[in-house]
ROVOBA-907240 format. One line per 8 residues: number of its first residue (from 1); for each residue x, y, z of N, C-alpha, C, O. Coordinates in nm, 3 decimals. Layout:
N
NUM) X/Y/Z/X/Y/Z/X/Y/Z/X/Y/Z; ...
***
This chain:
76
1) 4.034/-1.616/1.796/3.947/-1.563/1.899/3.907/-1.677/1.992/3.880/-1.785/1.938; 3.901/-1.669/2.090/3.849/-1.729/2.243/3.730/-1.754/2.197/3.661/-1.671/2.139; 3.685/-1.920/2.230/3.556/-1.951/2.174/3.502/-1.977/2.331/3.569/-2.061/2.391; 3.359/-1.900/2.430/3.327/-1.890/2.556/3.225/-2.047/2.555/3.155/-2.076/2.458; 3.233/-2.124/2.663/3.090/-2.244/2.630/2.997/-2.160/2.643/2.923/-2.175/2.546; 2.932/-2.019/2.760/2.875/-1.935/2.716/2.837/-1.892/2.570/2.937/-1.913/2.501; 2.741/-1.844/2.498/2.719/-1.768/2.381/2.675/-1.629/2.417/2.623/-1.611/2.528; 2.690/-1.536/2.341/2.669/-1.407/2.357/2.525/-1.365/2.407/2.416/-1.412/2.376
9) 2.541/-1.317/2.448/2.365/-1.324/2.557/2.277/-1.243/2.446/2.335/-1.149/2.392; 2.150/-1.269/2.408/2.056/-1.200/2.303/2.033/-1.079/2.388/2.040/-1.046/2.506; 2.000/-1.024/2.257/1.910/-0.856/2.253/1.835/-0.875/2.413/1.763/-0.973/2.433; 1.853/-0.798/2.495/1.714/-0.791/2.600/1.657/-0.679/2.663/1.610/-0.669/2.776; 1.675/-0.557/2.531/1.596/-0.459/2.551/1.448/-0.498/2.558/1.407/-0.584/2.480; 1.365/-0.440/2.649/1.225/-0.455/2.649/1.171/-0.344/2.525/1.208/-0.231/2.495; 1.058/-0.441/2.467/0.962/-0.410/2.320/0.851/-0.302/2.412/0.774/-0.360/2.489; 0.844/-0.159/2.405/0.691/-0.130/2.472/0.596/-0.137/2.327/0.616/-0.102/2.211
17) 0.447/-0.224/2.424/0.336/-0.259/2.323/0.235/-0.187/2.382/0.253/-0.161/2.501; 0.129/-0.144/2.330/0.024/-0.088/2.375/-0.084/-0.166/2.301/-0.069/-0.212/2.188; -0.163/-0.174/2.353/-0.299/-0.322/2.357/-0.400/-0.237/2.399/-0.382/-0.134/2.464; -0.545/-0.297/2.347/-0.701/-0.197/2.413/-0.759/-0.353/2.454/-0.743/-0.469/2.415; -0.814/-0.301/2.528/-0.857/-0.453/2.554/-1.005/-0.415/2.584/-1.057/-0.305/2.602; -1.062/-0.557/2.584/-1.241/-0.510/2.620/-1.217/-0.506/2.763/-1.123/-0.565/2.815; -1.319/-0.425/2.839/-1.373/-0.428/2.953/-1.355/-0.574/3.075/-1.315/-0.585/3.191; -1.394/-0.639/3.000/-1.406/-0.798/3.029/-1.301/-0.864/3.085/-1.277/-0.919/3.193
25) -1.233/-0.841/2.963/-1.126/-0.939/2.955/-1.011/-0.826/3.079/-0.937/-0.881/3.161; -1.020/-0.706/3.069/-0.957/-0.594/3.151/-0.983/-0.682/3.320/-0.898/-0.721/3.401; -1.140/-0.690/3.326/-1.182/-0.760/3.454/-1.107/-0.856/3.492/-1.043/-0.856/3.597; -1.110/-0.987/3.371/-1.043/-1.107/3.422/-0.891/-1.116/3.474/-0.848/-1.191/3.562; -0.816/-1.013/3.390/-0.694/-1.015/3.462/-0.698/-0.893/3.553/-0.597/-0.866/3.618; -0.783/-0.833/3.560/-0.721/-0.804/3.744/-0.789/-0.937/3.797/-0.686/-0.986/3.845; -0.901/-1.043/3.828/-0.924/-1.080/3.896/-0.828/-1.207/3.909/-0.802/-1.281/4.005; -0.785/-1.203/3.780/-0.658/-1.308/3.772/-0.524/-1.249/3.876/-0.454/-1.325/3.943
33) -0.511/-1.127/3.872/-0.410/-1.112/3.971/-0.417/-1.103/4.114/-0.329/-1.099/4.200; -0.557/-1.101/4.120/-0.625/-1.053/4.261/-0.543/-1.212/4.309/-0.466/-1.217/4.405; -0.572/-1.316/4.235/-0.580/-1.485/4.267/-0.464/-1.524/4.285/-0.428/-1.598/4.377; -0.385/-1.471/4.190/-0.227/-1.449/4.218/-0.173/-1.502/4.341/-0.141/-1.603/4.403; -0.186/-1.307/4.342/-0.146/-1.276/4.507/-0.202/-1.324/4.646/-0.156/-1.305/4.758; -0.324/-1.399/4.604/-0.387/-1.499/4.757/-0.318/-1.618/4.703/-0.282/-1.664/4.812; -0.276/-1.696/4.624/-0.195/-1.799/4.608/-0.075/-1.795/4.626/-0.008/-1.898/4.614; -0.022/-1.680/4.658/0.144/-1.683/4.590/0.182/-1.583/4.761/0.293/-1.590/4.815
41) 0.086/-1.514/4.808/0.100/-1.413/4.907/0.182/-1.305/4.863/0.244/-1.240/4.947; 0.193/-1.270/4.712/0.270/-1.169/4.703/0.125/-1.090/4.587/0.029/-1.153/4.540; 0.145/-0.997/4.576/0.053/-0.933/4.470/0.191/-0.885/4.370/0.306/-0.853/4.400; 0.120/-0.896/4.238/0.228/-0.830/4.129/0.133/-0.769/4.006/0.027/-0.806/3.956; 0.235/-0.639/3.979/0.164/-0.588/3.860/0.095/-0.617/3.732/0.171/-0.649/3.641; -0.029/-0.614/3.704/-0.067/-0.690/3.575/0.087/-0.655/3.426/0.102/-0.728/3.328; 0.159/-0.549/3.452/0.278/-0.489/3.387/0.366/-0.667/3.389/0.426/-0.726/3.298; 0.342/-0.701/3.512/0.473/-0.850/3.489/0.377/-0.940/3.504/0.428/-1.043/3.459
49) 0.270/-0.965/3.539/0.201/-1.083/3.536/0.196/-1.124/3.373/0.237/-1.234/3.334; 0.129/-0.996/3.259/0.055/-1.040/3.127/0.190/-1.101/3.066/0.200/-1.223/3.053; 0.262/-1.040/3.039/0.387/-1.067/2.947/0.431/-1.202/3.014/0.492/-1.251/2.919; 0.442/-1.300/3.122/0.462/-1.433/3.187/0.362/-1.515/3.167/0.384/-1.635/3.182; 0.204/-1.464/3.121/0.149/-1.499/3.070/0.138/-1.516/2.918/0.104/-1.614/2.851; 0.163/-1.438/2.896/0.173/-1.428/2.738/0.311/-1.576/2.693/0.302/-1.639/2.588; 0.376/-1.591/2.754/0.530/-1.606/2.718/0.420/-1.787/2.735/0.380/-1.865/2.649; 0.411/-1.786/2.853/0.365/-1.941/2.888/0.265/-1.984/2.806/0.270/-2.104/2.778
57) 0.145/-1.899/2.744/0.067/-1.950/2.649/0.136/-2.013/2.543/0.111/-2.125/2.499; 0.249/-1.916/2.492/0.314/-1.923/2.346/0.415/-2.079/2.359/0.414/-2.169/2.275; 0.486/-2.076/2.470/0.582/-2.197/2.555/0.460/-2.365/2.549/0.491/-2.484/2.544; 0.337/-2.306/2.553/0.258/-2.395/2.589/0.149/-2.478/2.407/0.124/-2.599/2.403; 0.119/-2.411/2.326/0.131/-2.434/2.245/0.213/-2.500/2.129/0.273/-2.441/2.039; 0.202/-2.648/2.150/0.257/-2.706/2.035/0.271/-2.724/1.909/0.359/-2.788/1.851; 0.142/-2.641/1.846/0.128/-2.659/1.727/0.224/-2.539/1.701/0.273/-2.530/1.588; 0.252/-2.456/1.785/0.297/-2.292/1.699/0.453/-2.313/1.714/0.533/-2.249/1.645
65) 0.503/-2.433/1.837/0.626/-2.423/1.844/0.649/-2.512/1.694/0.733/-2.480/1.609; 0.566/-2.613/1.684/0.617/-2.643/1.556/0.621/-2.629/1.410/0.696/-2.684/1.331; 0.544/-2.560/1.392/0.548/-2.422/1.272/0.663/-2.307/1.296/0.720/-2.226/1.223; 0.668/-2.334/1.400/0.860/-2.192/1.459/0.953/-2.265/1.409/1.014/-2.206/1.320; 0.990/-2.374/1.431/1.049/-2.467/1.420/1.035/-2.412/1.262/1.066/-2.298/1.228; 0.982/-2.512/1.174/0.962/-2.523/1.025/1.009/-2.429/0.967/1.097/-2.436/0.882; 0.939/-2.296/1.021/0.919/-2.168/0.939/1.046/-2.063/0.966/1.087/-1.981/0.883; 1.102/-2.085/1.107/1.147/-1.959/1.146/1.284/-1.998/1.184/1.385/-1.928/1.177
73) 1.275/-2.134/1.231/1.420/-2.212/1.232/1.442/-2.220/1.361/1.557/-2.260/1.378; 1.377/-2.198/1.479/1.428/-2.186/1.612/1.332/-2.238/1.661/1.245/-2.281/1.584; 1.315/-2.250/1.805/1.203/-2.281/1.900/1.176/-2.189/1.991/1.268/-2.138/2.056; 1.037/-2.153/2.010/1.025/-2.065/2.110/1.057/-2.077/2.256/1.038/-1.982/2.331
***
């Protein structure tokens, strides 16, 4: 078999999650997106903002990439 320098592209069906969130925190990210879109001049859905958020917290955390590492065998 044909070995590609490509690798087979992963799974990239989207996971739907459903989350309750407090009031509050509901506030901060709209006002987080409100800030967004005066920084960026584009406005975008809290639907693609949280999950780019979410991704960069997890990207941003060193202690958890290195317990992924240890535990799970990969890096986030």
């Amino acid at each position: 078999m044909t070995e590609l320098r490509l690798r087979k592209l992963p799974d990239r069906t989207p996971v739907r999650m459903t989350v309750n969130l407090s009031p509050e925190l509901n506030q901060a990210l709209l006002d987080y997106a409100a800030l967004y879109g005066e920084v960026y001049g584009q406005a975008e859905p809290l639907a693609e903002l949280v999950p780019a958020m979410l991704a960069s917290f997890l990207e941003g955390d060193r202690a958890f990439a290195r317990w992924r590492r240890e535990h799970v065998g990969r890096t986030p």
